[in-house]
C-alpha positions in Angstrom: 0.0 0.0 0.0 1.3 3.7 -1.0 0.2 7.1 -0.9 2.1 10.2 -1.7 1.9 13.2 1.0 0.9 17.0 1.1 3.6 17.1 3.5 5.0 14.4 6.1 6.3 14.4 10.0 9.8 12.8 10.4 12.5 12.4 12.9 13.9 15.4 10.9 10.7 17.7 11.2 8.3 19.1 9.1 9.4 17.9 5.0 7.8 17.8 1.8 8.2 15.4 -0.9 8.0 12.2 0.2 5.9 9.1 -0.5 4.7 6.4 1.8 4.7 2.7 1.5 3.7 -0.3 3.3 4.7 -3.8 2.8 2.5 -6.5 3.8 4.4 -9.8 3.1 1.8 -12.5 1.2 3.1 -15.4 3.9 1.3 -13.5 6.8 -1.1 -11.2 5.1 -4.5 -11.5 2.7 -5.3 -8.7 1.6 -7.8 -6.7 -0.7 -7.7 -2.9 -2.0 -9.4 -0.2 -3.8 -9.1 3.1 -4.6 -12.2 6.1 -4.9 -11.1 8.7 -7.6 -12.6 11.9 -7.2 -13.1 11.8 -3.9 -15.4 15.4 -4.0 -17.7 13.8 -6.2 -18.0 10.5 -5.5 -21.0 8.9 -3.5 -20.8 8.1 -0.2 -23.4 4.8 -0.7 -21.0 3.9 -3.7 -17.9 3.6 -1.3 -19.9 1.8 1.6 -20.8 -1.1 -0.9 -17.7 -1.1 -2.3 -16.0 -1.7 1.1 -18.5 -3.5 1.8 -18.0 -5.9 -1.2 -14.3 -5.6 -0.4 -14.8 -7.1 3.6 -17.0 -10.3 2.0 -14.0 -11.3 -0.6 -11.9 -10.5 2.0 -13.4 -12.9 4.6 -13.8 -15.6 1.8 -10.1 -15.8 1.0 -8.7 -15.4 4.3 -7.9 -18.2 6.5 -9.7 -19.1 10.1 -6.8 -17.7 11.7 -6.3 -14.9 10.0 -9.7 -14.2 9.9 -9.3 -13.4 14.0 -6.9 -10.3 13.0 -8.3 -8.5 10.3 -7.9 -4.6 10.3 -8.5 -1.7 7.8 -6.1 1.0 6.3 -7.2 4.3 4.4 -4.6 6.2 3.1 -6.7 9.7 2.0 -6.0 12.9 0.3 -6.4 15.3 3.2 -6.6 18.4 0.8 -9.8 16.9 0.0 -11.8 18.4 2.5 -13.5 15.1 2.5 -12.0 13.1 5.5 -15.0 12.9 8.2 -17.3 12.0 5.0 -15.0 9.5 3.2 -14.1 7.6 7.1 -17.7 7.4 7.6 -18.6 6.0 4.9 -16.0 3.3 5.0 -17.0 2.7 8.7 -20.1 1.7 7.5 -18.7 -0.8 5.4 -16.7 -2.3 7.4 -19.1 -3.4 9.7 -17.1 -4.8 13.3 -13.5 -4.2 11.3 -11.2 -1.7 13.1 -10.2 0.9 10.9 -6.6 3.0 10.8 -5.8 5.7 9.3 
């Protein structure tokens, strides 16, 4: 998983032009993704079925023990002025599935 940043907190202080990544190895991970374009003008329904579509493949490919540990990223554009909406949204779709970011 990736994003790039508006800006980004280091060890160093405030910097610009950096990217984020996140490696999740396949040997302890299963994992499924999407991304919403046009985050201003996309529904907020639209995005709570797709997660929620997302969290039923999910749970069909992952095993019973991973199944016990599954979690949620969102990586968002926070220029968007569309956080609180966007989270929402994907909170309802992810029904009892903790979400970060």
């Amino acid at each position: 998983a990736g994003c790039s940043t508006a800006g980004e907190i280091t060890p160093q202080g405030l910097e610009e032009g950096h990217l984020l990544a996140l490696l999740l190895p396949s040997a302890s991970f299963s994992t499924v993704s999407t991304m919403v374009e046009n985050l201003s003008s996309s529904s907020m329904d639209a995005i709570t079925g797709e997660v929620a579509a997302l969290r039923r493949l999910l749970r069909g490919r992952a095993s019973q023990e991973r199944a016990k540990s599954v979690f949620a990223l969102c990586f968002i554009d926070g220029l968007s002025y569309a956080e609180e909406a966007v989270t929402s949204a994907i909170h309802w779709g992810l029904d009892d599935i903790p979400l970060i970011g």
